[in-house]
C-alpha positions in Angstrom: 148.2 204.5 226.1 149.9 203.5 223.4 149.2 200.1 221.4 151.4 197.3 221.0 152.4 196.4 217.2 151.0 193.7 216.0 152.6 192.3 212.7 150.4 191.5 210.1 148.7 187.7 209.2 150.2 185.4 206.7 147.2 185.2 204.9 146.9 189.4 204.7 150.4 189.5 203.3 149.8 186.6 200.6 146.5 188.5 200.0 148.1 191.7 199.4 151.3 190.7 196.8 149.4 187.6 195.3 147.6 188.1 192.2 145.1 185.2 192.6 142.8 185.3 195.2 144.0 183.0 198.5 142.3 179.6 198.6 141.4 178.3 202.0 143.7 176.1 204.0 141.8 173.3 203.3 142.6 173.7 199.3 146.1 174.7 199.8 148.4 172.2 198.3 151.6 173.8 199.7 152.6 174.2 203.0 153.4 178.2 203.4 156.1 179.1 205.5 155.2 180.6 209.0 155.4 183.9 209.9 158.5 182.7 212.6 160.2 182.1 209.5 160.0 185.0 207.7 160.5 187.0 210.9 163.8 185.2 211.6 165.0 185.8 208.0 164.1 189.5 207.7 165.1 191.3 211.0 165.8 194.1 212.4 166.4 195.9 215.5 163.7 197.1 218.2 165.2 201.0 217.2 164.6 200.4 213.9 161.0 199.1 214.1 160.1 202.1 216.4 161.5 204.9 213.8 160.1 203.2 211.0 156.7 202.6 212.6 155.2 204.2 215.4 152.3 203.3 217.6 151.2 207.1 217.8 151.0 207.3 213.9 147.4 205.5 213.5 147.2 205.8 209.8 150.7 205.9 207.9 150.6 208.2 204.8 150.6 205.3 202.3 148.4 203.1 204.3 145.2 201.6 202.7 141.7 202.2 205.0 140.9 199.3 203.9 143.9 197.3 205.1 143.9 199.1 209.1 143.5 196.2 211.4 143.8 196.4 215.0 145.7 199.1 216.8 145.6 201.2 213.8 148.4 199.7 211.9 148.3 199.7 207.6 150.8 197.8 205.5 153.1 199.8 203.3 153.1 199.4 199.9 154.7 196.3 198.1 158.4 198.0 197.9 157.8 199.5 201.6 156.7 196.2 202.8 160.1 194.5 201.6 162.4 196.9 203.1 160.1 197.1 206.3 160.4 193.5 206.6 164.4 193.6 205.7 164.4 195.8 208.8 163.0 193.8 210.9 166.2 191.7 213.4 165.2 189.7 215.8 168.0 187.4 217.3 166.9 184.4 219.0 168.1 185.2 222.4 169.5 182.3 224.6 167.2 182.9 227.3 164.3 184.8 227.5 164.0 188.7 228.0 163.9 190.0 231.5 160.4 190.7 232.7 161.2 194.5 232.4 161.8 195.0 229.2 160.4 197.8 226.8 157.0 196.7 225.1 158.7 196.9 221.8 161.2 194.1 223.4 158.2 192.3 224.7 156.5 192.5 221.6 159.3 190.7 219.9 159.9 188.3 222.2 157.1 187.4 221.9 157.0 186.7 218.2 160.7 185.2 218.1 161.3 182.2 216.4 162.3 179.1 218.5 166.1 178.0 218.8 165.3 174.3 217.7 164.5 175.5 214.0 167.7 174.8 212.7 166.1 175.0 208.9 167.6 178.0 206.7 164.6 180.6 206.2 163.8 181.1 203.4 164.1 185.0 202.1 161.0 186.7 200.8 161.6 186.9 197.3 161.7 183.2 197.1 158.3 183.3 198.9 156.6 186.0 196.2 158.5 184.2 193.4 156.3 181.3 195.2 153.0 182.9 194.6 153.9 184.3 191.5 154.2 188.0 192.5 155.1 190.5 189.6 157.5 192.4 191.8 159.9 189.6 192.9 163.6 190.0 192.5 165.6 187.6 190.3 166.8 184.1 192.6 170.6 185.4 191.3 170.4 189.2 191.8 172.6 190.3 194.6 171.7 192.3 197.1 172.3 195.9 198.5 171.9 195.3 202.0 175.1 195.4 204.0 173.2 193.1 206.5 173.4 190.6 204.0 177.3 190.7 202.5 179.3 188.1 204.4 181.4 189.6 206.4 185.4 188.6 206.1 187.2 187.5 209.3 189.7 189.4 210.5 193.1 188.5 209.9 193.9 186.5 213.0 190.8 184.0 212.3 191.9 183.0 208.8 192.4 179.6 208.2 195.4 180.4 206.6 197.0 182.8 208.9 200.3 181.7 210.3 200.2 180.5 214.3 201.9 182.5 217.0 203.8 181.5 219.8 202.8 183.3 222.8 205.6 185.5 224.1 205.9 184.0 227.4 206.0 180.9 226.5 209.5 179.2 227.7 211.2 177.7 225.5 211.6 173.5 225.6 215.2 172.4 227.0 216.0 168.9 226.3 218.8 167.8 229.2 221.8 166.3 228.1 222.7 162.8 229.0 225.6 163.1 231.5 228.8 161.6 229.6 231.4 159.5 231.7 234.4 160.4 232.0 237.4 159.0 229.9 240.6 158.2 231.3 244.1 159.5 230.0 244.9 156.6 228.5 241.8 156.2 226.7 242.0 160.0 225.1 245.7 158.8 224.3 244.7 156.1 222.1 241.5 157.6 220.7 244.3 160.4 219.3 246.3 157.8 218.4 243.5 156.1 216.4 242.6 159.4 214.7 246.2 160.2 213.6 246.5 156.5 212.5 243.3 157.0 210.6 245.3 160.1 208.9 248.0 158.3 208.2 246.7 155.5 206.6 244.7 157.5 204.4 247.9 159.7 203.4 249.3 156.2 202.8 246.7 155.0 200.3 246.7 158.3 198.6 250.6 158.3 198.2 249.9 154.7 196.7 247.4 155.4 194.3 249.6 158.2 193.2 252.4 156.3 192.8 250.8 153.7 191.1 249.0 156.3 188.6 252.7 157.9 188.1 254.4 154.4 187.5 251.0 153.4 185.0 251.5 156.7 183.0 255.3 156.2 182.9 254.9 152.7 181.8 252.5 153.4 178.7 254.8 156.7 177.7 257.9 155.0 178.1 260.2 155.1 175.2 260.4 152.4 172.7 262.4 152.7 169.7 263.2 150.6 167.2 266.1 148.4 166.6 266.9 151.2 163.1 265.2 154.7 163.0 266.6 157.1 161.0 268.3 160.5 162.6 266.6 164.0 162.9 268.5 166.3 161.1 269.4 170.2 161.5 268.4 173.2 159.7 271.7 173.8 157.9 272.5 171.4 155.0 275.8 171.0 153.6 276.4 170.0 149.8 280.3 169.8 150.0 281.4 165.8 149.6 284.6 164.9 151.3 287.5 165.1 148.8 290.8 165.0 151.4 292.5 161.9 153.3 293.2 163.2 156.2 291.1 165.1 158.4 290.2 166.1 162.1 287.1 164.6 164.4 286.9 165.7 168.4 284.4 164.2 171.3 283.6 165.9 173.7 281.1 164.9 176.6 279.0 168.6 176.9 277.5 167.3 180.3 274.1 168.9 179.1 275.8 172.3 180.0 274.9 172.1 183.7 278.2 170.0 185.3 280.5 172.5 185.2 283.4 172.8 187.5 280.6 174.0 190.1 278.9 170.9 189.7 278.2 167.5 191.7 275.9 165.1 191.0 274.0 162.8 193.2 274.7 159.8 190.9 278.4 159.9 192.3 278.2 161.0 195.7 277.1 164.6 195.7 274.1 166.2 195.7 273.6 168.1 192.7 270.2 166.8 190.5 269.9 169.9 187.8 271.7 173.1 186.6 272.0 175.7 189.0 270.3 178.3 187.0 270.3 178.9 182.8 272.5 181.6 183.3 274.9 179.4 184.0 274.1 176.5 181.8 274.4 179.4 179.0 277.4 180.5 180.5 279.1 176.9 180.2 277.5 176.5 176.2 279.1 179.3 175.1 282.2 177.9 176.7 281.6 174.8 175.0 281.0 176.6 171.7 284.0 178.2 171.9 286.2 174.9 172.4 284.7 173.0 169.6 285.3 176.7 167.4 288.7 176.4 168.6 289.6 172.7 167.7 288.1 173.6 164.1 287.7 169.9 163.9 286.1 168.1 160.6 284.0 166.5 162.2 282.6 166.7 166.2 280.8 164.2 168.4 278.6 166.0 171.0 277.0 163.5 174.1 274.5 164.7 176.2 273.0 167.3 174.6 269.3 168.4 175.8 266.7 169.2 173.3 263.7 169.8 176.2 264.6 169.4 179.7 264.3 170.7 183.0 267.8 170.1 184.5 268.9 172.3 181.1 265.5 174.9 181.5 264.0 173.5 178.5 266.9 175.0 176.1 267.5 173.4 173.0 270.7 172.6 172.7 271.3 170.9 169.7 269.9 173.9 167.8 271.5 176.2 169.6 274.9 174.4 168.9 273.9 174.0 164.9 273.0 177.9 165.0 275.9 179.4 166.7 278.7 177.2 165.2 277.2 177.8 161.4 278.8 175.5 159.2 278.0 172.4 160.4 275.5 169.5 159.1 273.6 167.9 162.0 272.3 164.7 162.8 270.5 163.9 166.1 269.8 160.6 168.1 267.5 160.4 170.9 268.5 158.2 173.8 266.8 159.4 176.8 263.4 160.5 176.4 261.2 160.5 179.7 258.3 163.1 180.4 259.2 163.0 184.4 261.8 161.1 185.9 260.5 160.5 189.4 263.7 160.1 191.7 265.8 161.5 193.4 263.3 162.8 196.4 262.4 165.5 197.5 264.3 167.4 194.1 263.8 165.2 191.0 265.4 164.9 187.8 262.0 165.5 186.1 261.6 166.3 182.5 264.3 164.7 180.1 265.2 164.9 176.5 268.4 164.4 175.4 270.7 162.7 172.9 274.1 162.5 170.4 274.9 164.9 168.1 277.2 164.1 165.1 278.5 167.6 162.9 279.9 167.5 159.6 281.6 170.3 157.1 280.3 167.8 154.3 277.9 166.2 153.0 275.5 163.8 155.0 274.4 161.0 152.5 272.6 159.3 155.6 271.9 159.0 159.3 270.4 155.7 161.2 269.9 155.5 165.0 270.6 151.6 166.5 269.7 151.0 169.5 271.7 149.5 172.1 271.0 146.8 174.7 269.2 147.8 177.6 270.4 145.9 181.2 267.2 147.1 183.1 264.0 146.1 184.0 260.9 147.3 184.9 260.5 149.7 186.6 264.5 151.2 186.5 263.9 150.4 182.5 260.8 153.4 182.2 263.2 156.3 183.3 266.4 155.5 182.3 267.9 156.3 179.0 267.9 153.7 176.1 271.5 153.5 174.4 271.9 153.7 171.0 274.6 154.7 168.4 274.3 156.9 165.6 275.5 155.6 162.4 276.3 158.6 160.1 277.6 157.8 156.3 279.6 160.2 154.6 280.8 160.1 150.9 283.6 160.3 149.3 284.6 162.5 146.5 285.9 160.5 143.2 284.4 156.9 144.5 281.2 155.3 145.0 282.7 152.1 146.4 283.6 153.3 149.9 282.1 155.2 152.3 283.5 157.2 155.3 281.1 155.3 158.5 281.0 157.7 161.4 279.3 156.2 164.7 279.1 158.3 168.0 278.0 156.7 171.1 277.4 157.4 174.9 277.8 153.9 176.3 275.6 152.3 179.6 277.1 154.2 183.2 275.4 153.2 186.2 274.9 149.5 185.6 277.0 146.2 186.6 279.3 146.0 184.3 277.5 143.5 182.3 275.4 146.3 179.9 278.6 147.6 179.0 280.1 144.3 177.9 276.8 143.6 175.9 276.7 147.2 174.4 280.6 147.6 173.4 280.3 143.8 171.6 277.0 144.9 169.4 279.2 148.1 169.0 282.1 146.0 167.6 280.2 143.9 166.1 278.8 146.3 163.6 282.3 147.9 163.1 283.6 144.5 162.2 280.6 144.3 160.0 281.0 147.9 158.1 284.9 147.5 157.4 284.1 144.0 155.8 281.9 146.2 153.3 285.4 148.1 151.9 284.2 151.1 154.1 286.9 153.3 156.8 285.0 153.6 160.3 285.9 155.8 162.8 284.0 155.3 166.4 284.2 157.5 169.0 282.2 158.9 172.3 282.0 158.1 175.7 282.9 154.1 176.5 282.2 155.0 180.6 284.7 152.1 180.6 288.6 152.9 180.8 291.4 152.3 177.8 293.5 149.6 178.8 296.9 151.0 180.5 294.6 154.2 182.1 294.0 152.6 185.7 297.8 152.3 186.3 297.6 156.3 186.0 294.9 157.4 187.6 294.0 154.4 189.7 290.7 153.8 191.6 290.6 155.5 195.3 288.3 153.7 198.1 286.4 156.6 198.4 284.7 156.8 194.7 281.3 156.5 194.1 280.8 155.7 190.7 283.8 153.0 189.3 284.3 153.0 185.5 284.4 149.4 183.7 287.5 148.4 181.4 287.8 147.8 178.1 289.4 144.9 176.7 291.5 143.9 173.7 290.3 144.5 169.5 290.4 142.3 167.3 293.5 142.2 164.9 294.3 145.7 163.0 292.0 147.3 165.0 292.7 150.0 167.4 292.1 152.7 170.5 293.1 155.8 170.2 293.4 158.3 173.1 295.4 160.2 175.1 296.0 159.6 178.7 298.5 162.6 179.9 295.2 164.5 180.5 292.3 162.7 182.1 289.3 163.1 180.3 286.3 163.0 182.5 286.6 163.4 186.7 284.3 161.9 189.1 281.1 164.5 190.2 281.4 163.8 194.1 282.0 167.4 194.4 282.7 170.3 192.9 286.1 170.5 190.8 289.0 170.6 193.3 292.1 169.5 191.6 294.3 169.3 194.8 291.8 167.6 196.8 292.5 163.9 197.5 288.8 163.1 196.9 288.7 163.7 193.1 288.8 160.5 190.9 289.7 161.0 187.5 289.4 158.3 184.1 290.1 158.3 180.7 287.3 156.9 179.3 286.8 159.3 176.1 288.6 158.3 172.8 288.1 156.2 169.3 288.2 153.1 168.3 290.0 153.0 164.5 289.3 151.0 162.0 292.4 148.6 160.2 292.7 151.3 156.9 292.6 154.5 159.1 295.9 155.6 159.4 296.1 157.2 163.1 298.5 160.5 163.0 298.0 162.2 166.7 295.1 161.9 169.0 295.4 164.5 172.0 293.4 165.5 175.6 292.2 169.0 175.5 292.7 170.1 179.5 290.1 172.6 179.6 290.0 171.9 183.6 286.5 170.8 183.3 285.4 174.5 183.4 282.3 173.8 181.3 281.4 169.9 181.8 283.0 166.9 183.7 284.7 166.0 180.8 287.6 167.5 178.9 287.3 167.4 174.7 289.9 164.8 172.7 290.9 166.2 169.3 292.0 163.0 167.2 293.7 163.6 163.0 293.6 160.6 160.9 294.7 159.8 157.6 292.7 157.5 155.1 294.4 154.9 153.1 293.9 153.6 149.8 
């Protein structure tokens, strides 16, 4: 019959690896831990214990004779001791083994340690390093044995692994509350509001815009002063004027873009800009070629566009000076407005545009005086600002007298009463001039008909626009113009001379001063091919 194991006594183990001999337990100052404890530390399964020590074996190889105790069993040496006892498992079951169990299962339960110690055991090392063995190992060196490595989780235990749903777990539907029912006339007015919501906010957009537009207009607007002087050409002309009698012709260009073609909204039609710069080329080169023709002296252009979008941005005045060569030049802005914001939906836009004064002689100065203006703000911001330009020309053989040229485009679309203001400034400085010993020619477009023209071409019912009327000069003074041919035709529609709709005036001429001696003043009829205006060609004589 085989013997039970019996593990070995505290005090033979402390008297085997202790290098001082064991005091009694009386003596002992320190309370050793029991053999429970180091049993529950180092264990190690029933299989193990029986391969590594068995019953039948009475006297292991390395066994001392001394050390046999009962059942024949010997302690290993100090290193076989440790890894014995590392062996050694034994898990404190939760109820005791069953009553047939093998004797190596009997044998440990009956040496297990009880479930209530809930101290740590401590591991034998720290007991040898207790009792000063030689052999211990170091408190910090880690150890070999797998039994002893933590062991990692696996990955669905880690704290930080991310939490399924289960897959048949429904998902969570939230009911919706049941809404009530509107009636038709309640959806009608909620559209309503929501359109009106639209349209107010359209409103207050269109406001601000308009109020930004009219802002910006009002700090660009054009201001000149009472005198500035002219802009001149490229072409400069040495030649002083040493004859009496000479030639000077007006002509009214219509900014190239009114040609017979042409209506403008201003009278009745609905024309705002050119029709294309083809055609407003077409209709300068036309105009080139009648002022070629005339071979005039001296020419008064009106409305001639340096950078605007009813002309395409063409400069005209250059293009005039260029093409016709030997002509001096001297420009006068009077309408200057970066957009002009009417008529809707197609607007005038972009203007630039002034009077243009040529001369085959010398230009010994050229002053721009500007004219009253009858608007207020905010007509005043996009309208054109009147002026006359005042060009002085001398005279071969004298340095008393000068030769005073003024061109002018005089107010259109007002009451009456800018006109009336405007032509008694203009007379006023005529007056003013010939006082100084100087001859002075004026010419242009008055917008206000010579007296005698009305009874000609009198004013139908149906006109648009109705020209003012100039009245009487002082004594000496004089108009000169030709009414035979009418020299400008209302733009209501497009040149029809045998319809009864077409208005003509005669409101394009000179105004002479008491020493100009007036020999023939005539109305080109071009037919208003090229602009609503046809040219007048005027020779005067000056006396001593």
């Amino acid at each position: 019959m085989e013997q039970p194991l019996i593990p070995p006594e505290q005090d033979d183990l402390l008297r085997e690896y202790a290098d001082t001999p064991l005091p009694d337990e009386a003596d002992m100052t320190k309370e050793l831990p029991s053999v429970d404890d180091i049993l529950r530390e180092f264990t190690a399964p029933p299989a193990q214990i029986d391969e590594d020590v068995r019953p039948d074996e009475p006297n292991p190889p390395d066994s001392s004779p001394a050390d046999a105790g009962e059942g024949d069993f010997s302690l290993p040496e100090e290193v076989a001791l440790k890894e014995a006892a590392a062996d050694f498992t034994v898990t404190p079951p939760a109820e005791a083994l069953p009553e047939e169990a093998d004797s190596a299962g009997n044998h440990l339960n009956a040496f297990s340690a009880p479930e209530a110690d809930t101290d740590e055991a401590a591991p034998l090392d720290d007991i040898l390093r207790e009792f000063g063995a030689e052999n211990a190992a170091p408190a910090d060196a880690p150890s070999d044995d797998p039994l002893l490595q933590p062991e990692e989780l696996p990955e669905r235990y880690r704290a930080d692994a991310p939490e399924e749903a289960p897959d048949n777990c429904p998902p969570t539907v939230v009911s919706r509350p049941v809404q009530k029912k509107r009636s038709t006339a309640r959806k009608v007015l909620h559209v309503f509001a929501v359109i009106g919501k639209y349209l107010l906010a359209l409103v207050i957009a269109l406001v601000i815009a308009v109020a930004g537009l009219f802002g910006y207009l009002t700090l660009a607007e054009y201001n000149p002063a009472h005198a500035e002087l002219a802009e001149r050409g490229a072409v400069n002309v040495s030649k002083k004027l040493d004859k009496k009698t000479f030639s000077i012709l007006t002509l009214n260009t219509g900014y190239g873009a009114l040609g017979e073609d042409a209506d403008f909204f201003m009278d009745g039609g609905k024309g705002v800009r050119g029709e294309s710069e083809e055609q407003v080329r077409d209709n300068m080169l036309g105009i080139e070629a009648i002022v070629r023709s005339a071979d005039a002296d001296f020419v008064f252009l009106q409305e001639v566009d340096t950078d605007s979008a009813r002309s395409f941005g063409l400069n005209q005045w250059l293009q005039y000076e260029h093409d016709l060569e030997d002509y001096e030049t001297r420009f006068a802005l009077n309408y200057s407005c970066d957009y002009v914001p009417y008529p809707l939906p197609t607007t005038i836009g972009r203007v630039h545009s002034g009077i243009v004064t040529f001369s085959r002689y010398d230009i010994s100065s050229a002053t721009r005086y500007s004219l009253p203006c009858p608007f207020s703000w905010p007509t005043r911001i996009a309208n054109l600002k009147r002026c006359m330009l005042v060009t002085r020309i001398p005279l071969d053989g004298t340095d008393e007298k000068e030769l005073v040229l003024i061109n002018f485009h005089l107010e259109a679309y007002d009451d009456g009463a800018g006109k009336i203001r405007q032509t008694t400034q203009l007379m006023n400085y005529l007056v003013e001039e010939y006082e100084k010993g100087n001859y002075v020619i004026a010419g242009g477009d008055f917008n206000q008909c010579f007296p005698g023209t009305t009874d000609i071409y009198p004013m139908k019912e149906t006109s648009e626009w109705t020209a003012g009327h100039l009245g009487p000069l002082p004594q000496g003074w004089r108009y000169a113009y030709d009414a035979s041919t009418p020299t400008c035709r209302l733009l209501n529609q497009p040149y029809d001379p045998g319809s009864e709709l077409t208005q003509y005036y005669v409101i394009d001429g000179f105004i002479v001063s008491p020493n100009v001696e007036l020999n023939t003043v005539k109305t080109l009829n071009e037919e208003f091919v090229y602009t609503d205006h046809n040219p007048v060609l005027m020779e005067i004589t000056l006396n001593p």
